[in-house]
C-alpha positions in Angstrom: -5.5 -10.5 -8.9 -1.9 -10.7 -7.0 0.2 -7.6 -7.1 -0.7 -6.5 -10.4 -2.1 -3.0 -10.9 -1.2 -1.9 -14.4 -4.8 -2.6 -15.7 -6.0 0.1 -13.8 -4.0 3.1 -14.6 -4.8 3.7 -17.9 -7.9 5.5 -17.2 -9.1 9.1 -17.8 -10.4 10.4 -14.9 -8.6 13.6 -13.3 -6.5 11.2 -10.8 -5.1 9.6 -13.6 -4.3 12.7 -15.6 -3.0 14.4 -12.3 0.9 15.2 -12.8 2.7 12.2 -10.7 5.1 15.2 -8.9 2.1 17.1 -7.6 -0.2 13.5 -7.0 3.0 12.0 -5.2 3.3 14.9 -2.5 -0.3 15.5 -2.2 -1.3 12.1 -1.2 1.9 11.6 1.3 0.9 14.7 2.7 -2.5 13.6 3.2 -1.6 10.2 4.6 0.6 11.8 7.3 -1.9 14.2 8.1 -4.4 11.2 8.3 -1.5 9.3 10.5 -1.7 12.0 13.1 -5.3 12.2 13.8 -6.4 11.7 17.5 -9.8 12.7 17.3 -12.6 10.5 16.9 -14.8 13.2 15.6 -12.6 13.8 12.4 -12.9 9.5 11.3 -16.4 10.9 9.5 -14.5 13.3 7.5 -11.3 11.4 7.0 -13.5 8.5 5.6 -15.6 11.0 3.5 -12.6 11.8 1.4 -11.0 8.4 1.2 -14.3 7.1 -0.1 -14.4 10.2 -2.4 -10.8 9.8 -3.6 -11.8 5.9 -4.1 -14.6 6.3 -6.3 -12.8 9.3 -8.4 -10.1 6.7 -9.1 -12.6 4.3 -10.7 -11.3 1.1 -9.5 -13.2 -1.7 -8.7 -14.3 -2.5 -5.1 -13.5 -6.2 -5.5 -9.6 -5.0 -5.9 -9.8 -3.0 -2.7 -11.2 -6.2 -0.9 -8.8 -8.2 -2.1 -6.4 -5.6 -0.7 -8.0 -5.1 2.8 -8.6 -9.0 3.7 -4.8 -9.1 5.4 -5.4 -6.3 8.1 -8.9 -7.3 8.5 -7.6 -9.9 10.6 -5.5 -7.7 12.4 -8.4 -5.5 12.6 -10.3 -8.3 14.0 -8.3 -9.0 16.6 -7.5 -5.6 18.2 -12.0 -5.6 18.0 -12.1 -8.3 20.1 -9.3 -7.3 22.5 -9.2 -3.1 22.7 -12.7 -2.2 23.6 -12.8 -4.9 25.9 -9.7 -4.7 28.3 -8.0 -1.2 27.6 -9.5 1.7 29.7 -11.9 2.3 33.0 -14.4 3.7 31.7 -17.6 1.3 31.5 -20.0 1.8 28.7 -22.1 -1.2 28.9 -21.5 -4.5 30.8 -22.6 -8.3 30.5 -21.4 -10.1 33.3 -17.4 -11.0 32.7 -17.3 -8.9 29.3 -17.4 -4.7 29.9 -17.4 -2.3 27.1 -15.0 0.0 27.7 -14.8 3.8 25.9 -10.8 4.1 26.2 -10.5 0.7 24.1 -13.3 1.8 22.0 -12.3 5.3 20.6 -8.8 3.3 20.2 -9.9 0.9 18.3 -12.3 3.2 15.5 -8.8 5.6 15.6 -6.6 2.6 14.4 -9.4 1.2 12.5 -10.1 4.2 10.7 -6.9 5.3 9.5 -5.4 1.8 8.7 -8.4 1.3 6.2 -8.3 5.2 5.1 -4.0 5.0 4.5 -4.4 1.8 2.8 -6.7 2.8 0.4 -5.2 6.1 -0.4 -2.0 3.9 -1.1 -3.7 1.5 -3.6 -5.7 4.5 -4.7 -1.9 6.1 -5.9 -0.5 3.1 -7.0 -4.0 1.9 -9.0 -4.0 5.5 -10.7 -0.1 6.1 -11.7 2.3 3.4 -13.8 5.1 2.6 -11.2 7.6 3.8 -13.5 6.1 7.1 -13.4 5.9 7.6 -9.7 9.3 6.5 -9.5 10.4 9.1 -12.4 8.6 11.7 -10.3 10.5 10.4 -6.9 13.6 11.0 -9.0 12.5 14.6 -9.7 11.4 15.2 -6.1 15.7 14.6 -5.5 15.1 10.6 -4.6 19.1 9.2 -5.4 19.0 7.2 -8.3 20.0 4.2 -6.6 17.7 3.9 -4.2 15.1 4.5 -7.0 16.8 1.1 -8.8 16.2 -0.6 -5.6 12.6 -0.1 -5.3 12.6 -0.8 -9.3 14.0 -3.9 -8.8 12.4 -5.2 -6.1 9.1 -4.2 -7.3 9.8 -6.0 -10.5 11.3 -8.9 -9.0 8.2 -9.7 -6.7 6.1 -10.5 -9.5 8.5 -13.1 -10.4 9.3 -14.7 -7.5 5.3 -14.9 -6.9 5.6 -16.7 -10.8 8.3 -19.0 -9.7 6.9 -19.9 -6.1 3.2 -20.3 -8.3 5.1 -23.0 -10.2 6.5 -24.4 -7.7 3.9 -25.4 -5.5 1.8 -26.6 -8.2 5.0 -29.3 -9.8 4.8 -29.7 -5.7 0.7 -30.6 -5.2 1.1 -32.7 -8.6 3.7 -34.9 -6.7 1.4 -35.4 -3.5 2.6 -32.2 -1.6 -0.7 -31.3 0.8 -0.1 -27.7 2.4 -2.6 -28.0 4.9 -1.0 -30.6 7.0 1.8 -30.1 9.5 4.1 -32.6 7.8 4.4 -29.9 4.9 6.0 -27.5 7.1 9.2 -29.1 5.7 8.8 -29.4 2.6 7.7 -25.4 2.0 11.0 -24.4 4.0 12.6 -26.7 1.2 10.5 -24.7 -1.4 11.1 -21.4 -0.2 15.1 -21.4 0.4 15.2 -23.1 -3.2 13.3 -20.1 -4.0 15.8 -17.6 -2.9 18.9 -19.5 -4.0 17.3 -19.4 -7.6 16.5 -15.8 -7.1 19.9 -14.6 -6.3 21.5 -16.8 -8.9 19.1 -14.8 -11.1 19.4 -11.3 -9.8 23.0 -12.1 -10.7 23.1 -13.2 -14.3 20.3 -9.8 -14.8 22.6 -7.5 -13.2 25.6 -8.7 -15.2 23.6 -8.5 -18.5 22.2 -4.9 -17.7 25.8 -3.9 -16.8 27.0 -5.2 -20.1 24.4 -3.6 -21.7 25.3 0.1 -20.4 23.4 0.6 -17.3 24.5 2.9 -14.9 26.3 4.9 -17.8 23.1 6.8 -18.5 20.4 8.7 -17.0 17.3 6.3 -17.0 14.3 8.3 -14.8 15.0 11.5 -16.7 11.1 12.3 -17.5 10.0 15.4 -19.4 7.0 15.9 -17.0 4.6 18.8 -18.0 2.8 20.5 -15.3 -0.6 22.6 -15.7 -2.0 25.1 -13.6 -4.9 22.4 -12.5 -2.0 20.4 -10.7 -0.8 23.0 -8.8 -4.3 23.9 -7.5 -5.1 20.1 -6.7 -2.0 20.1 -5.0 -2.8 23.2 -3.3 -6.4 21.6 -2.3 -4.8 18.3 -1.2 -2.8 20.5 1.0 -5.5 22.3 2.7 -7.4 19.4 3.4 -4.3 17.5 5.0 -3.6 20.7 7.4 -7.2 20.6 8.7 -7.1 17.2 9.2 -3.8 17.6 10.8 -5.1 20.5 13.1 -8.3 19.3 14.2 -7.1 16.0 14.7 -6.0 16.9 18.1 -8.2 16.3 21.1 
């Protein structure tokens, strides 16, 4: 699937119909509320609306697998090294290897709202066009060039995933074997040729756009309409993020 998401945010349900402004601030207010949680008791309810906020979005649970295989290693690791070396507390022992409750609450705290921020980011960005949440970044007071930056980049790693794609596989057609420790070389060669290109690129587009007008115009003017619903989601998002944020404390 890559990095693409725009098949997914032409849906109907309410998060896709939810005014970007309002959906914006209500799930980075959620997500720092969820950041701040020290409480093991609250992971039930934090994972209860994640999972609600999931399903409501209506994407498919193969893209958030795709999605959650990279810090499931991490994940893995910190399993296999938190509940079994961090803390004093015993909770059950098998000759060298001891159980441990500091390690343990530690680890389902981390675990828990790793997977829960994650998936309330690729529930946003599955949901909303990136144009749109940058258009409503813009109204929020985001400068204008730092919104072309994130534009840009976010365009530009789809083609350098294109051009690396195409690389390695003129590469493998010529005998190139990534799997073996002699290709270590050979990818550094790929990747800074990957760069160079990119920048030569970057260049010749950002003389073409400035020859074309940009920067002489306003180009994340949107003329959003809000609705009364928008406000009250907002307002419920809101709610929800200061209780988690209060009785996340210990």
């Amino acid at each position: 699937m890559g990095l693409k998401l725009d098949p997914y945010v032409a849906g109907h349900r309410w998060l896709h119909r939810w005014d970007p402004r309002y959906k914006f601030l209500g799930f980075m207010v959620l997500i720092f509320a969820f950041a701040l949680v020290q409480n093991v008791l609250v992971l039930p309810a934090m994972l209860l609306v994640t999972v609600f906020l999931f399903f409501s979005s209506s994407l498919p649970f193969q893209l958030w697998l795709s999605r959650i295989k990279v810090p499931a290693f991490f994940l893995l690791a910190l399993a296999l090294l938190l509940p079994f070396f961090a803390g004093e507390k015993i909770l059950w022992q098998a000759g060298p290897f001891a159980l441990r409750l500091e390690g343990l609450v530690a680890f389902l705290l981390i675990a828990g709202k790793l997977t829960s921020i994650l998936t309330l980011v690729l529930v946003l960005f599955g949901t909303t066009p990136m144009l749109m949440i940058l258009k409503a970044m813009r109204h929020l007071g985001l400068p204008e060039l730092m919104a072309d930056m994130v534009h840009f980049t976010y365009r530009y790693l789809f083609q350098l995933q294109e051009d690396y794609e195409r690389q390695s596989t003129a590469a493998r057609l010529r005998g190139y074997r990534s799997d073996s420790i002699a290709s270590i070389t050979t990818t550094s060669y790929l990747l800074g040729s990957l760069l160079v290109r990119s920048y030569d690129q970057a260049e010749r587009v950002y003389k073409a756009m400035r020859l074309r007008g940009y920067g002489q115009h306003a180009f994340y003017i949107h003329p959003f309409q809000s609705q009364p619903k928008d406000l009250w989601l907002f307002a419920a998002t809101t709610m929800i993020a200061l209780a988690f944020a209060f009785l996340g404390y210990p």
